[in-house]
C-alpha positions as CSV (number, residue, x, y, z in Angstrom):
1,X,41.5,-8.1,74.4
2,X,44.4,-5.8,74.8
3,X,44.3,-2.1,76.0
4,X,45.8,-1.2,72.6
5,X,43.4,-3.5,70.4
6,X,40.3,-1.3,72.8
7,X,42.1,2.2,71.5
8,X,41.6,0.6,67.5
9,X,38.5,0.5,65.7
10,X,37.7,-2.9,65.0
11,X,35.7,-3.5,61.5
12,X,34.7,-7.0,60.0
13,X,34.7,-6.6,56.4
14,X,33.0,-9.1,53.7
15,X,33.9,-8.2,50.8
16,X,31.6,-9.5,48.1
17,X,32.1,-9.7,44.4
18,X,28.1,-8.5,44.0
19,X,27.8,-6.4,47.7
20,X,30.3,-5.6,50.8
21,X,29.3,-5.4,54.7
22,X,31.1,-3.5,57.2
23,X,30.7,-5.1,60.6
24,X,32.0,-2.6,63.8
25,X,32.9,-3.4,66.7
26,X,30.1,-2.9,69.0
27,X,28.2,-1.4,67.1
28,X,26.9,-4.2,64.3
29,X,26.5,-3.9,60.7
30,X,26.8,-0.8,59.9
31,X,27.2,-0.7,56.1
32,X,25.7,-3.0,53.1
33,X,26.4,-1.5,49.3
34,X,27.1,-3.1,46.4
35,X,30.8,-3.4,45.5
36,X,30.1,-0.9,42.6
37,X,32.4,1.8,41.5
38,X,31.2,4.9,38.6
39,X,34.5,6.4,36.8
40,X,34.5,9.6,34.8
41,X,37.3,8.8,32.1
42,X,37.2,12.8,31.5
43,X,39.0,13.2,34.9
44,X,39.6,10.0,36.4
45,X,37.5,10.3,39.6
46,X,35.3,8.4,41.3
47,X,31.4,10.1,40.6
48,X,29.6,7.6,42.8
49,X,30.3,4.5,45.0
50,X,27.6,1.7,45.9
51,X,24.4,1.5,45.8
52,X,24.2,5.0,43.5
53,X,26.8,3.5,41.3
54,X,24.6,0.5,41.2
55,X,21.8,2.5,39.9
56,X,24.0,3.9,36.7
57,X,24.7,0.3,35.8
58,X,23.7,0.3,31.9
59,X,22.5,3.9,31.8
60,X,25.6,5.9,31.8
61,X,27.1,8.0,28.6
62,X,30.6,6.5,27.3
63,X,32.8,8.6,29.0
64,X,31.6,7.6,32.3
65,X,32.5,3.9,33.5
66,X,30.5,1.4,35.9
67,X,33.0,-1.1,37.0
68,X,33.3,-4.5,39.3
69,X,36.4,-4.6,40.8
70,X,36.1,-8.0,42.1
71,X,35.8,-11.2,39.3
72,X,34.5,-14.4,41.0
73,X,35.6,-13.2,44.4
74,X,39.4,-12.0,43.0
75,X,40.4,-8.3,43.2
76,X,40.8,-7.5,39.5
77,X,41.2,-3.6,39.9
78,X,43.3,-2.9,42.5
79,X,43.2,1.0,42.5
80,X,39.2,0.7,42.3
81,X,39.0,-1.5,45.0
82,X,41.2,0.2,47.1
83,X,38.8,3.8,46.2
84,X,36.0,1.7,47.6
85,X,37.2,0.7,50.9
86,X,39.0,3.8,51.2
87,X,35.2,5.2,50.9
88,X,33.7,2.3,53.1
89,X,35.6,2.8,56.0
90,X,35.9,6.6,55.5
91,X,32.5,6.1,56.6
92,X,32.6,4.4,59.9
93,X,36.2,6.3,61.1
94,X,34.4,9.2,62.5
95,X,36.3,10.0,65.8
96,X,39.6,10.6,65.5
97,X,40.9,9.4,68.5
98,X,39.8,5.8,67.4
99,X,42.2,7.0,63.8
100,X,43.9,2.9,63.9
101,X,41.6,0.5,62.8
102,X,42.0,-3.3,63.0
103,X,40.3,-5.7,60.3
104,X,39.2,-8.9,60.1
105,X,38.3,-10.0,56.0
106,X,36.4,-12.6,54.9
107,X,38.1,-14.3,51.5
108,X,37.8,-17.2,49.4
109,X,39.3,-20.5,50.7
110,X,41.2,-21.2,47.0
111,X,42.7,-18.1,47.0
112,X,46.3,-18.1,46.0
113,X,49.4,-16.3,48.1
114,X,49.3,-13.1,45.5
115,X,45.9,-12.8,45.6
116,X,45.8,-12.6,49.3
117,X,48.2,-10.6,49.3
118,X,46.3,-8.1,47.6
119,X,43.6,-8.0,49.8
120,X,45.7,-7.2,52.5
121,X,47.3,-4.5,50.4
122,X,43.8,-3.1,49.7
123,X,42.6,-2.8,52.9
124,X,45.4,-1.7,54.2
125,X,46.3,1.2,51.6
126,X,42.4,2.0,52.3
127,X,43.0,3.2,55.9
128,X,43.6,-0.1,57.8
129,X,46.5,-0.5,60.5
130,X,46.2,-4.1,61.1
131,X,44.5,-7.1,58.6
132,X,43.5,-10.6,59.6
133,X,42.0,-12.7,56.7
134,X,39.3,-14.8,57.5
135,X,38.4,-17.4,55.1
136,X,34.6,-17.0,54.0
137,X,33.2,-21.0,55.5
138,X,34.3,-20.6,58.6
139,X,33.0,-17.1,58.7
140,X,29.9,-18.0,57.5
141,X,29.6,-20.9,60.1
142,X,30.6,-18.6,63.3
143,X,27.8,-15.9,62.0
144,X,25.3,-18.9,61.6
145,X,26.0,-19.6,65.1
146,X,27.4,-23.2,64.4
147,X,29.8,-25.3,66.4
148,X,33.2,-25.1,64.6
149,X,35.5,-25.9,67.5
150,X,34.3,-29.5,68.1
151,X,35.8,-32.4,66.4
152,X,32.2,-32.9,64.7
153,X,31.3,-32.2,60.6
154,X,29.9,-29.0,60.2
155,X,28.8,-28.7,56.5
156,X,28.9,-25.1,55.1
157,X,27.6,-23.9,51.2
158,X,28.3,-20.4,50.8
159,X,27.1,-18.7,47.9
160,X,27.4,-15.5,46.9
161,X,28.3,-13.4,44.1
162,X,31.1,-14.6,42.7
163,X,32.4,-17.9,44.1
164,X,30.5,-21.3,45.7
165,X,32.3,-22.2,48.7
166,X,32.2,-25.7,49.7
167,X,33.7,-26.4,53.1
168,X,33.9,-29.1,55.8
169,X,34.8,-27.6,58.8
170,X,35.6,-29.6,62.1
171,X,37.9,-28.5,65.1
172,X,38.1,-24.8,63.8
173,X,39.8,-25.5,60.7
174,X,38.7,-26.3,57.0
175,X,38.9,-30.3,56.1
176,X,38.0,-30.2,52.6
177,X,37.0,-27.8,50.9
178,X,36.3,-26.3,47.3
179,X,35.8,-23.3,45.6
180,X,33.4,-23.0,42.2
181,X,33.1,-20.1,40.1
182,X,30.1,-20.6,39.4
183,X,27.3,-18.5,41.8
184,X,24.8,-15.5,41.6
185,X,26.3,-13.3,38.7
186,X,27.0,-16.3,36.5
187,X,23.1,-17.4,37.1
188,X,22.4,-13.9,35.8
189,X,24.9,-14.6,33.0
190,X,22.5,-17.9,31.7
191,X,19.4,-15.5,32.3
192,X,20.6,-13.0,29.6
193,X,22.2,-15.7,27.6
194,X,18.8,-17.9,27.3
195,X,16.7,-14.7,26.6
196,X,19.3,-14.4,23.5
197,X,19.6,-17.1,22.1
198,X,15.5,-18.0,22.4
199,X,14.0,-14.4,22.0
200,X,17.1,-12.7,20.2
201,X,16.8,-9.7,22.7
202,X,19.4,-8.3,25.0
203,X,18.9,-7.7,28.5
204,X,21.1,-6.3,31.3
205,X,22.5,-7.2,34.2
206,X,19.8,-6.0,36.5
207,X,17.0,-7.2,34.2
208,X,18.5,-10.9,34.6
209,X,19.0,-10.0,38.9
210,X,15.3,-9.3,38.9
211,X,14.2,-11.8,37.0
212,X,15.9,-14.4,38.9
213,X,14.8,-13.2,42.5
214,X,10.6,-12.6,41.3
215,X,10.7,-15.5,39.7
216,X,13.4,-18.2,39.4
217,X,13.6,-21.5,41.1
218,X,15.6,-24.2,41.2
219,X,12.4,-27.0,41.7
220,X,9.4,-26.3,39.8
221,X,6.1,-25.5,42.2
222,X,2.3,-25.7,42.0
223,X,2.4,-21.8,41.5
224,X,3.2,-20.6,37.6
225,X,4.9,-17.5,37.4
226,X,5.9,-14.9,34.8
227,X,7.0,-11.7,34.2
228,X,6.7,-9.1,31.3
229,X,10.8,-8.2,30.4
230,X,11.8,-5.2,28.4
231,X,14.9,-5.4,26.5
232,X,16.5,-4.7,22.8
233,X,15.7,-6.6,19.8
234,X,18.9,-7.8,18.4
235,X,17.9,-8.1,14.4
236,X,15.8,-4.7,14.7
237,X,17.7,-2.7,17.4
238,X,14.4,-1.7,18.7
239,X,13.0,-2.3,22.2
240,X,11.5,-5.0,22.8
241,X,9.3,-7.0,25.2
242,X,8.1,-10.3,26.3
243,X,6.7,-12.6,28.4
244,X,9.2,-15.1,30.4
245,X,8.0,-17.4,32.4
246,X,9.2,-19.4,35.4
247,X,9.8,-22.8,33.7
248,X,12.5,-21.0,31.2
249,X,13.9,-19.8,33.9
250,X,14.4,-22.9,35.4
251,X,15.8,-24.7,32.3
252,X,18.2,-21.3,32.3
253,X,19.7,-22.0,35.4
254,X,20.1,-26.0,35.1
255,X,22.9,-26.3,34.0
256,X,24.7,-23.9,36.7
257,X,22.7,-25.9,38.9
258,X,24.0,-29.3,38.2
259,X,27.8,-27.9,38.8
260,X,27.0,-26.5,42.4
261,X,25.7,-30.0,43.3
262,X,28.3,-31.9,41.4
263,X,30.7,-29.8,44.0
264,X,29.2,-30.5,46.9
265,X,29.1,-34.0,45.9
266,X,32.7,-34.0,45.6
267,X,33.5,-32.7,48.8
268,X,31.5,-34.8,50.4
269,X,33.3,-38.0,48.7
270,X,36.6,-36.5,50.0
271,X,35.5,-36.4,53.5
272,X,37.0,-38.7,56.4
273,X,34.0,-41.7,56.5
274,X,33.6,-40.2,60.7
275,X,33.0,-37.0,59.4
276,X,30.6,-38.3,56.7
277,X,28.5,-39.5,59.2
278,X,28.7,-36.0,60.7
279,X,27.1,-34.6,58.0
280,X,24.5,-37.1,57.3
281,X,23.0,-36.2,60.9
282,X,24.1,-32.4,61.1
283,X,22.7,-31.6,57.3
284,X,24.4,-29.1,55.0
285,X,23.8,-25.3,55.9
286,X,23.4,-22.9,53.0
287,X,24.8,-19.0,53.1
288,X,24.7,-16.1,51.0
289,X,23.0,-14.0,48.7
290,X,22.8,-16.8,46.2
291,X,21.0,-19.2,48.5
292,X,18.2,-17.0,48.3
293,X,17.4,-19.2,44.8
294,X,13.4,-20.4,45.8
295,X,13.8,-23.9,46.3
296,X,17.6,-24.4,45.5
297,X,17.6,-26.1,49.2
298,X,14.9,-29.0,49.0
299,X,17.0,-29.2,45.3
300,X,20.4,-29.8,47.3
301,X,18.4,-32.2,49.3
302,X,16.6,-34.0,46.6
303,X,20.2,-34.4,45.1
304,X,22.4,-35.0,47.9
305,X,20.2,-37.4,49.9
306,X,21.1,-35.2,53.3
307,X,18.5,-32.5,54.8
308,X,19.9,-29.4,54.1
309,X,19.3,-25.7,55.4
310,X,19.1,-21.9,54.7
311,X,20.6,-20.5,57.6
312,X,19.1,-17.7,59.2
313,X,19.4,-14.2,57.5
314,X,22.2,-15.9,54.9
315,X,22.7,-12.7,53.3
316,X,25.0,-11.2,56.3
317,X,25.8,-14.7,57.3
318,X,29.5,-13.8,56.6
319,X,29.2,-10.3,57.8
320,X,28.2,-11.4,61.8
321,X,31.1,-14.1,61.4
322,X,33.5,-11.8,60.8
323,X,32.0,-9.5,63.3
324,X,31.9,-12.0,65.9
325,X,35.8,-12.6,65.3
326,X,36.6,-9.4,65.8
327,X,34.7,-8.5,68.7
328,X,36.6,-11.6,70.4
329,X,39.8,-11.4,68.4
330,X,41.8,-13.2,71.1
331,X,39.2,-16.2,71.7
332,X,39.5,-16.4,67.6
333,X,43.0,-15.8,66.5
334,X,43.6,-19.3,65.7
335,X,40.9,-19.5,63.1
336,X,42.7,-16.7,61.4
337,X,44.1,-18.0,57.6
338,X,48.0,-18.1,58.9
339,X,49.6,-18.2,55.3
340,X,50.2,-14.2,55.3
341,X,50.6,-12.9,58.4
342,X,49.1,-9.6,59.7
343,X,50.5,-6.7,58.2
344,X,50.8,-3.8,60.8
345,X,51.5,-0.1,59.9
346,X,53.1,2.0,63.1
């Protein structure tokens, strides 16, 4: 590393559809709050960010918005993204000596050039002097601790919020990969859809979260589970509540399921047969928020036919890999996505 880069403030950043991580340089992870954002209409500021945003979800008079600036890992409000950054690293640019601050951000691999683009703009517009992009696999792999760099199959299933990455990585690059919209929010989305259509009661958002994290599964187990859910009665208008129990859940979530299998069933039909093998004796590695599911591994393995693996704390899986690059941003600059180039502000 330079004696420049040691005068900048280096930051990993995963920004998540559901949460973001700030990584710093020496330091760790610092930061972990939902990517959240509360609007008063009245006079266009921002009331709350994170986690305290996150809390207003559902509760909040009209006037006052709760949005999601990223869709399925896509920046879809670019000035409320950019408020939240601008907030996130407000937050870890405390001496002002250290003012520049070099970032390395984890993104989808199926992003397209415009879409990249914007995250570069965001982060940059936010406070940043210099972006790399790091795409979310191989950032996932390098915080599991995994061997990227040798010409040997290393099997990564990333899911989090938004998006289900699907990569093959091998020699420090990505050899297939694909990219499913389909992951923790839209499990949440069959949650409040089944409890609809069989109960004809409305829940939120953070009902459906909790349900699926006390007591959703992708394999049924010896244990039966339930859970008493408030919500409002959609003939009456009135609240309501019921029992829901583990196996609805479970018939909820099938269908999403099947697709994140069907996925990585693909990939793994695309694969060079010596890499195949690779994989067959490696396993498949799980990361994310979403791999949390109870079960959803020995499901992927039951499926697959290959033993497959939550990877140690696969929540800031993503996080420590884009730490580690930027704590070694020389040893790593070739695993940087080269399609936009580092944008640099004097």
């Amino acid at each position: 590393m330079g004696f420049f880069d040691q005068l900048k403030t280096g930051v990993g950043i995963d920004l998540g559809t559901a949460n973001s991580l700030l990584y710093v340089r020496g330091e760790g992870i610092v930061l972990r709050e939902p990517t959240v954002i509360a609007l008063n209409n009245k006079t266009g500021k921002a009331i709350a960010i994170g986690e305290e945003a996150q809390r207003m979800m559902g509760r909040t008079p009209s006037h006052i918005d709760v949005i999601r600036p990223l869709v399925n890992g896509v920046i879809s409000d670019f000035a409320m993204t950019q408020e939240i950054l601008k907030y996130f690293l407000g937050r870890v640019k405390k001496n002002v000596f250290y003012r520049y601050i070099q970032a390395v951000v984890a993104i989808p691999t199926n992003l397209t050039e415009v879409e990249r683009k914007s995250v570069e703009d965001a982060v940059v517009s936010a406070g940043a002097s210099g972006v790399h992009l790091l795409e979310e696999p191989i950032a996932a792999a390098l915080g599991a601790g995994l061997p990227i760099d040798e010409p040997n199959a290393t099997m990564v299933v990333d899911l989090g919020g938004g998006t289900t990455e699907v990569a093959i990585i091998s020699m420090g690059g990505v050899v297939v990969s694909e990219s499913l919209k389909i992951a923790g929010d839209k499990l949440n989305d069959d949650i409040i859809q089944f409890v609809r259509d069989d109960y004809k009661m409305m829940i939120g958002f953070p009902t459906a979260q909790r349900i699926k994290m006390e007591i959703g599964s992708a394999l049924a187990s010896d244990k039966k589970l339930e859970m008493r859910v408030s919500g409002r009665d959609l003939s009456s208008g009135l609240p309501k509540e019921i029992t829901i129990k583990d196996s609805q859940v479970r018939i909820a979530l099938a269908s999403s399921l099947k697709q994140i299998v069907d996925v990585i069933k693909r990939v793994i039909e695309k694969t060079p047969p010596e890499l195949s093998g690779d994989i067959l004796k490696n396993g498949i590695y799980l990361s994310g928020g979403g791999s949390l599911l109870s079960h959803l591994d020995k499901l992927i393995e039951k499926e697959v036919q290959v033993k497959t693996v939550r990877v140690e704390d696969p929540l800031t899986c993503v996080a420590r890999g884009t730490g580690l690059a930027i704590e070694n941003i020389g040893q790593y600059k070739n695993l940087f996505a080269l399609s936009v180039q580092p944008v640099h502000i004097e």
